[in-house]
Structures are given as C-alpha cells and as structure tokens.
N, C-alpha and C positions, 0 to 999 in steps of 0.2 A: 683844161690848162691850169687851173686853178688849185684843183685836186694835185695835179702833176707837181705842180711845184712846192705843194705843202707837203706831199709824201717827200722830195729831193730835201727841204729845208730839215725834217725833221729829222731823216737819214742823217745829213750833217753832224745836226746836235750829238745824237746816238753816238756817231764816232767821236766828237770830239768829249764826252762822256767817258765812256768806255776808255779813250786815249789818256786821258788826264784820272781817271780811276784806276788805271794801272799803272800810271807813273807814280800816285800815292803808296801805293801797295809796294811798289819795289823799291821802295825809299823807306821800309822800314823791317827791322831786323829784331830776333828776339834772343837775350840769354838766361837760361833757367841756371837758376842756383839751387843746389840739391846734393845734400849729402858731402858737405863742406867742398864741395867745385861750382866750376863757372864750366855750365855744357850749351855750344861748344864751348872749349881752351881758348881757342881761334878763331876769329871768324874774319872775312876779306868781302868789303863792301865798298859802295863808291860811293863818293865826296854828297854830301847831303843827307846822308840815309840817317836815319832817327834809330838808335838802338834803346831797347828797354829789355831791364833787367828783372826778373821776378824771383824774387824770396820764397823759394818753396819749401825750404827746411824749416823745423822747429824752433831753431834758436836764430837769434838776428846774426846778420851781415853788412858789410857795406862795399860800395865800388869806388874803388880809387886809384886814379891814375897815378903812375912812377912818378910824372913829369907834372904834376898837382894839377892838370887841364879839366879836371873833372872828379867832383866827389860825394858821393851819395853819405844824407844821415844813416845811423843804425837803420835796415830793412827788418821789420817783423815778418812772420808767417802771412806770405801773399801781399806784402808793401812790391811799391814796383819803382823803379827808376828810370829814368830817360835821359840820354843825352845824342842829339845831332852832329855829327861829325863832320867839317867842312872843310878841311885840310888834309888832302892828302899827306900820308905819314904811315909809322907803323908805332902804335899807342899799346902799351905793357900798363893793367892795372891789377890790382889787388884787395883783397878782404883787409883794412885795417886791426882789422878782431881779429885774425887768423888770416898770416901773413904768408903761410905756406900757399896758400891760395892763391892763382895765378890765372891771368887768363891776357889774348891778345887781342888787338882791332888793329886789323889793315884797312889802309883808307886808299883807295887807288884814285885817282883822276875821275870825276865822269866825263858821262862823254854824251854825244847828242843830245837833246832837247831837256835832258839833266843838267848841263855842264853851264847851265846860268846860273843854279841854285847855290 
C-alpha cells in the first residue's frame, strides 16, 4: 500500500512538472535580427509571453516600440533583449538606428490556466 501510494504521489508531481514546464516554454517567443530585419516581421502570441530579441548581425540594433512601451539599448553582435507582453494589443516597433526596419507583436487574450498571468 505504501509503495502504491508513493508511485500515485510521485506520478502527480511528474504531471504537475511536465504541466507547469510547458506552460514556461509557451510563454516565451524568439526574434532574430539578421541582415537589417526582425524574422519573424510578425509574430501573434498571448498575453504573458516573454519575447527576446537576438542581435545576430554585425553592426548594432535596437527594439523600439511606436507607442515608447518598450526599448532596448544599442544590441551588439549576440546582445539579447527581453520584454513580457501583458496586454493584449497589436504593438508596431522598430530599429531606432535603422528605421526602415519594422517588425509586429500581436498580443491576443490568454486563455486557460495562462489567463491569471
């Protein structure tokens, strides 16, 4: 009985692991910068999700919201940035160095066992 209920207890943990290990995981998004773009242009994530930006080109960058909600120093080669999104919205930023550079975040609503965050 003993055995029984320490294999049931630790099955639990497992799931509740695994459950909360992939709630981490889908709560964060990545943009590479390369070759004076943001790839994706676009990207559609829900309310919480952590996006990080990476500098993969030779000369610096930076990320900068239209709407000033968010703005990264100069990025050198492989600097990275981060910002959490908690509002749904649809958020337009750009390279302040190079302003042709364009890219989006849609922010949709979460929804189930996200939608406290």
């Amino acid at each position: 009985m003993m055995v029984a209920r320490s294999l049931a207890r630790g099955a639990v943990l497992a799931a509740l692991f695994f459950t909360t290990a992939s709630a981490a995981l889908a709560a964060d998004a990545a943009v590479k910068i390369d070759n004076f773009t943001f790839d994706p242009p676009s990207l559609t994530v829900k309310a919480g999700t952590t996006i990080t930006w990476t500098n993969e080109d030779d000369i610096p960058h930076t990320v900068a919201a239209v709407t000033k909600t968010f703005r990264s120093k100069p990025l050198d080669t492989n600097d990275k940035f981060s910002f959490t999104f908690t509002t749904p919205g649809t958020y337009e930023y750009f390279c302040s160095l190079h302003p042709h550079m364009k890219g989006t975040i849609v922010v949709e609503a979460a929804t189930g066992s996200n939608a406290s965050q």
